[in-house]
C-alpha angles and dihedrals in degrees: 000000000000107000125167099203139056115284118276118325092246101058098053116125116264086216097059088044090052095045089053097046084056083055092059101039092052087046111136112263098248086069089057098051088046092052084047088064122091111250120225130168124197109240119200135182137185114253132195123217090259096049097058111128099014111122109223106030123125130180143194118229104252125177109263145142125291116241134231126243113177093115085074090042089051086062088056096071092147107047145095087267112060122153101234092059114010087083096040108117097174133334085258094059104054098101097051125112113235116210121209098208090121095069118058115260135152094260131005103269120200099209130178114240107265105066121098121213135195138200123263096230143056134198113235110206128190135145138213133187141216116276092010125123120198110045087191093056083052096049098050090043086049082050092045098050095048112269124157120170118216119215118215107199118193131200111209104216114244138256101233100062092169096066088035145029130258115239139157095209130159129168121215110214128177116227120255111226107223126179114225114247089192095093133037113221121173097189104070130041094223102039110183119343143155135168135280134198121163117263105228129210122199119186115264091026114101091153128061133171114218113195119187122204131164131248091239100255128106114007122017093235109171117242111266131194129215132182120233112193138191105240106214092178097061127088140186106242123204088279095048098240120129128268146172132260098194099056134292129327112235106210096205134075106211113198104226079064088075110007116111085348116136120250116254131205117251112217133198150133108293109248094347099078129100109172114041114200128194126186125172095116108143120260090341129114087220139101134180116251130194136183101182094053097269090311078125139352152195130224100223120193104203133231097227127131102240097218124178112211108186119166139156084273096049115037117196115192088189142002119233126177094213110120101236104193125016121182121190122199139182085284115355132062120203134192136183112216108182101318102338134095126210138184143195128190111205129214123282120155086164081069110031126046085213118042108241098185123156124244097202136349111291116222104223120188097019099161091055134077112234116194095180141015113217124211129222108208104198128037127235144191090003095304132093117213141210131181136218126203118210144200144189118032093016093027103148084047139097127216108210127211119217109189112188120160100339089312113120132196146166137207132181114249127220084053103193093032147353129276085252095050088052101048099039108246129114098225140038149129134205115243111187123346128217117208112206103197103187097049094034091232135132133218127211133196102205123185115199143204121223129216074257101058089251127140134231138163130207126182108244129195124212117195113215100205102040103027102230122147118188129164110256098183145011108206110217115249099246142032110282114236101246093191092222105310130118110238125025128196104230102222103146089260093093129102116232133215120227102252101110118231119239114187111209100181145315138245127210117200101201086198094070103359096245114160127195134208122200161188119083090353131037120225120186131190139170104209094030088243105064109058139201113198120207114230098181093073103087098243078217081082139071133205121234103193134330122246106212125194098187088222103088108289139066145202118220121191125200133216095253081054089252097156103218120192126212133182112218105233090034145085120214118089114217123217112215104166135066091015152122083267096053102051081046093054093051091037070062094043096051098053088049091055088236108194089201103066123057136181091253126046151154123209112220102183145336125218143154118263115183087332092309118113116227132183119207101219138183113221123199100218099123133039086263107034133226130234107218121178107221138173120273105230097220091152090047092051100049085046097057094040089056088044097050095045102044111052136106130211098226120193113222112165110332105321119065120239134228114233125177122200117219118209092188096119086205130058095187128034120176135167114238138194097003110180121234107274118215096088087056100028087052084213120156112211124203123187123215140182138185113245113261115256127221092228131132097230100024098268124162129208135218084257093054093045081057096051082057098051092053094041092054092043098056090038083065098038086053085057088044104049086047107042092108128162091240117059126262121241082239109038095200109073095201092068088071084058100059098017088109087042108046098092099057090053096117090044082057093052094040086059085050110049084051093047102247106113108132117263096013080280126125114183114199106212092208089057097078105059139145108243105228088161110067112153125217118257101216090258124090122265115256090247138008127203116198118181129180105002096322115146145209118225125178125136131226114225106201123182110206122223095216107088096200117100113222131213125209122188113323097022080288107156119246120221114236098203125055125216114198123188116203121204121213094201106006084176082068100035145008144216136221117190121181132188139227120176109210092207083183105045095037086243149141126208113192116175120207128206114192106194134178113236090209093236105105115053132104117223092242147142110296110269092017133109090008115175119230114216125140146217122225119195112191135171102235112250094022117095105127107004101073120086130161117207113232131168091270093051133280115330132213118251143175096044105083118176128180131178120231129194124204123210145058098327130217124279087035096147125177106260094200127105100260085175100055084031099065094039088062105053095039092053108018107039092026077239123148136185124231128193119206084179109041126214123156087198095062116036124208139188149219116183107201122185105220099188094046087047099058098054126061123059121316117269130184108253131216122214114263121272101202118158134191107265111267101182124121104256116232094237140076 
């Protein structure tokens, strides 16, 4: 059996229940206030344009064409934007063909410039709350009071940045109300009705974050996020219905496909990916896949061959038909069923100018006998990577995976020898590979066997570029003694147990260079020579992958499906399931009458969403079972296992008292003085509003729907057709779109607000802005780039829990509570923290400075070849036992990581006059510029004296190397 949950309901202890039930009723008050709340949660779904309206239609994101609308643009004939004028950019520009290949389409369109165009999909948004039962009641009262949910769209940047900028862009668009026409109803004015914005789609994008937040009016509903993902494995039959490229959808989840059947990990390219796979599904060619992160699925049977491929050099004791690994990446899934591997490249116009789909798997190595397929996490230098392990004939090499555009290749690494041959031994195997992007190396994890039959693993680097392999690392052959601590430094003085150690696999974080060792035992280094070794894992067990969020914690599942938690930067390893705190949580769950636990269940797999860590679990409450993805409670549970270890019974009177001791050293912590972030954060901000309709309740049509779509899609063409290297005399490019209409703005209001505005439509010119003026949230930004000596500065604001003041030498106050900051690469950057004891808050102000040291950045294209490295602030002794309450449940404080990424960032433009610039030198020096490599978006030059070169003796001359300018600009 491999639940995931406590045994049956009814046979749960009366003791734990009632326990849990005293948690709750000492809870702290403010629990109490946020449960009285109503509880309400956004939904959103993905509608075609002929779905618009229907109530219950939901669609998946497919690759298709984009749509005209300048049929609805034709009714607006007196308005700002009128078709004769709203796309002149000048009176020299009228004859030019403008291409749309900077927006997705189906194909790559080359369009004159006045037609509109609109995006094939909307977002449909509605809400519903607990205890509430008519969702459409809700929505019209939500309506009626005010609400208007705004709708926050990001773009995720590419991984090919040579083919396409890098670009942190969102666009913020307020949500159309629109009444449904599907169904007749006589009873009420406003019938059935939800809210509508476009979904747009930008090339190079396939993934795209949609977070949904309210306008502040009617309900209080918490922001939410979804992802919306381009489905490049999904394609329009003959009959236009939907259907897989990839094989054929299965529409029934039998039991035996998940019952008892051991979790497996899901790997993929970290923020890249936009359809996640998972096999494992036993002796079956089929895996789930998602596009929306497990929000919903498909079972998918394969159409694959199935071959079994057996010879003296791979040897093969069974057949099975389970896909085993499966890796998905920005455009290409891969499996390994038995020894094959097989991949598919889905379809992605919005990536590629030339569509490079596959038409069926493609069977790849297939003269080799791969035993593992191993995943990289993160992309570099525009390409995304997978590794395959081999045996038998090229056992001791690596075949390496190179994925670019849909192309994928593979070469053997070591290229001259074998990793046995350079290390000096006769036989060995790899175990698990590490692939470090930034520095081109590889890390291998060989186990050995000795003249004695005896077995040994070290840790060995292999350098890409230069070829090198040297052993890093040589792990001891059993399990340290730790005597009790927590941590032990591994130096060779150390005595051993006799447990023997048996390393599975590693992890490398590129944020903070941890690297993690494990199998019954976890090592971690941060330099991959110098290791800590974990003593609070029981070495009895035995890990059976690593779930990392990139962002300074980690899950770890064993083989017997035990979820253990750990901290980066600390020591102490948590166990979350099975445990006290977990019986107490579903004692919880069960009085609440919870429908996504059950008393049997199997966990599938377990995997980071937005920093949030989530299972995918098949419960067993039907004849035929659900799969469900739900969040894992880490707070909750490390809550509840400091709560149930530290309390004392205490007599007063004649009845004894319950007492909890919090180790939290700080009662308050609050973010201070945040700058604003767009400068560090890189991120481009458009603003967009529906038109205004001349309708009596609000109301929009189909046709005004349509006036949105076109308005959003040339707000961002005009980003896009803008977005240059080199700055623009005008560094808003909607100013280009109003500037002849500007005058007449209040002639525009006067016709609607009589209700004469053509087409029933009114645009507001201010409502379609860039947003240069975000302001911070107290909370520190997902990612920072710093570039040439810039630096970061916020405070922390802690309020101790100790009330004593305490005096160091000279009547000097002492802080009671410590912030560390902990550097990833100080060669790279550098912190600053000062103090400031508030005696008469009980409070402490430090201030933190994040600088860059100039010493670790490559003189390179804005946005390319950045360095990851991070920054974790910690209040020191209180990692796990701080927790802040918040309306979505308590929160994790007092570790604080940030990425930070060093280089010349996104958005960097030439600030210099190229115009004026080039005129000069053409007409006034009788200089002119040259490209060998030419790239309109770059320009070079070559300044050439034509006078001073004809005179002289003559020389041989070489043919100019002039390249585009690849140095950082100076400005933002």
């Amino acid at each position: 059996m491999f639940p995931v949950g406590p045994a049956p309901w009814p046979r749960l202890r009366v003791l734990w229940a009632l326990w849990a039930l005293l948690v709750v009723l000492l809870a702290p008050w403010r629990l109490w206030a946020i449960q009285e709340t109503q509880e309400c949660t956004w939904q959103v779904v993905l509608n075609n344009l002929e779905s618009v309206g229907k109530n219950d239609a939901i669609d998946h994101f497919v690759d298709q064409e984009l749509y005209t609308v300048d049929k609805v643009f034709d009714l607006l004939v007196d308005a700002p934007i009128d078709r004769d004028e709203v796309r002149g950019l000048g009176a020299d520009e009228w004859e030019r063909p403008w291409s749309c290949t900077l927006l997705g389409s189906g194909h790559l369109l080359t369009i004159s410039l006045q037609t509109y165009l609109g995006f094939p999909y909307y977002l449909k948004i509605n809400y519903s709350c607990t205890g509430e039962v008519s969702s459409e009641a809700l929505v019209r009262k939500g309506h009626l009071t005010g609400l208007k949910p705004v709708v926050l769209v990001t773009f995720q940047s590419p991984v090919n940045f040579h083919r396409w900028k890098i670009e942190q862009l969102q666009i913020q668009m307020e949500a159309a109300p629109f009444r449904s026409p599907a169904e007749r109803c006589d009873a009420e004015e406003m019938c059935l009705m939800s809210w509508y914005t476009p979904m747009p789609i930008k090339n190079g994008s396939v993934v795209m974050r949609v977070d949904v937040s309210s306008n502040g009016l009617g309900p209080f509903i918490p922001n939410k996020r979804f992802h919306v993902n381009i489905n490049g494995f999904l394609e329009r039959g003959r009959d236009h219905e939907l259907q897989f490229t990839v094989g054929n959808e299965l529409f029934h989840l039998i039991p035996r496909h998940f019952v008892n059947v051991p979790s497996r990990p899901l790997w993929y390219t970290v923020d890249q990916t936009p359809v996640l796979i998972l096999g494992g599904i036993p002796e079956e060619k089929a895996i789930l896949l998602t596009d929306t992160n497990f929000k919903d699925f498909f079972l998918v049977e394969l159409s694959i061959d199935s071959c079994w491929v057996g010879s003296f050099y791979c040897p093969q004791a069974s057949f099975t038909a389970t896909i085993y690994d499966a890796i998905a990446t920005e455009s290409t899934l891969f499996i390994r069923q038995n020894q094959l591997i097989y991949y598919f490249t889905g379809t992605y116009t919005t990536l590629y100018e030339n569509s490079h789909g596959s038409e069926r798997w493609v069977r790849v190595l297939a003269n080799e006998c791969i035993k593992r397929l191993c995943p990289v996490h993160f992309h570099s230098n525009g390409s995304e990577y997978v590794m395959a392990l081999t045996a038998g004939k090229n056992e001791g090499y690596v075949h390496f995976g190179t994925i670019t555009d849909g192309l994928v290749s593979f070469k053997l690494l070591p290229r001259d020898r074998s990793v046995c041959n350079a290390i000096l031994v006769d036989n060995c195997s790899i175990t698990w590979a590490v692939f470090i992007a930034g520095d081109y190396n590889l890390l291998m994890l060989v186990e050995i066997v000795g003249p004695t039959s005896s077995k040994y693993f070290q840790v060995v680097s292999y350098d890409l570029v230069s070829d090198y392999l040297v052993v890093l690392y040589t792990i001891p052959e059993f399990i340290p003694d730790a005597r009790g601590l927590e941590f032990l430094m591994i130096l060779g003085t150390e005595s051993y147990t006799n447990f023997p150690m048996v390393p599975k696999g590693m992890s490398y974080n590129p944020y903070n260079n941890l690297l993690l060792i494990w199998g019954n035992f976890l090592l971690q280094s941060f330099n991959s020579e110098n290791f800590i070794y974990l003593a609070d894992f029981p070495k009895e067990l035995s890990i059976k992958y690593l779930v990392n969020s990139f962002r300074g914690d980690m899950a770890i599942v064993t083989e017997n499906e035990e979820i253990w938690y750990l901290l980066e930067g600390s020591y102490q390893v948590y166990q979350l399931f099975p445990s006290k705190a977990w019986e107490v949580y579903i004692s919880l769950q069960v009085l609440q009458q919870s429908s996504r636990y059950a008393p049997n269940e199997t966990m599938v797999t377990l995997f980071y969403e937005d920093n949030k860590l989530y299972q995918l679990v098949y419960l067993i409450d039907h004849p035929h079972g659900r799969l469900i993805k739900r969040l894992m409670p880490v707070e909750q549970l490390l809550m509840y296992q400091q709560i149930s270890k530290e309390y004392v019974l205490e007599r007063q009177g004649s009845h004894l008292t319950l007492s909890f001791s919090n180790f939290c050293p700080f009662t308050v912590m609050r973010l201070q003085e945040l700058p604003n972030p767009q400068i560090y954060t890189r991120q481009e901000r458009y603003r967009a509003q529906p038109p205004h309709v001349l309708e009596p309740w609000g109301f929009h049509s189909e046709n005004s729907l349509a006036v949105y779509q076109g308005l959003v899609y040339y707000l961002l063409s005009l980003h896009s057709k803008y977005d240059k290297p080199y700055a623009d005399p005008v560094h808003d490019p909607t100013w280009r779109w109003w500037k002849n209409k500007k005058q007449d703005q209040d002639y525009y209001f006067y016709l609607a607000n009589n209700w004469r505005s053509a087409g029933g439509v009114h645009v507001d010119m201010t409502s379609y802005e860039k947003i240069y003026d975000l302001k911070a949230e107290n909370e520190l930004p997902e990612r920072i780039f710093l570039d040439k000596g810039t630096s970061y500065s916020f405070s922390v604001f802690l309020t101790t829990r100790k009330p004593e003041v305490q005096h160091g030498p000279s009547f000097q106050v002492l802080s009671p509570v410590d912030l560390a900051v902990v550097l990833a690469d100080p060669d790279c950057i550098e912190a600053m923290v000062k103090e400031k004891v508030l005696v008469n808050r009980n409070s402490v102000l430090f201030w933190v400075t994040l600088s860059d040291k100039r010493s670790c950045f490559d003189q390179g294209i804005s946005g390319h070849h950045l360095m990851k490295t991070s920054m974790l602030v910690k209040v020191l002794g209180s990692s796990g036992h701080c927790f802040q309450n918040t309306n979505r449940g308590p929160r994790m404080q007092s570790n604080l990581m940030v990425p930070v990424l060093i280089g010349c960032p996104p958005g960097k433009r030439l600030a210099f006059d190229i115009t004026y610039t080039l005129q000069y030198n053409r007409v006034q020096n009788k200089h002119y510029f040259d490209c060998v490599k030419v790239d309109p978006e770059m320009p070079c030059f070559l300044f050439r004296d034509r006078l001073a070169a004809s005179s002289g003796p003559r020389r041989t001359q070489r043919p100019p190397r002039t390249w585009p300018s690849t140095s950082c600009p100076t400005t933002v």
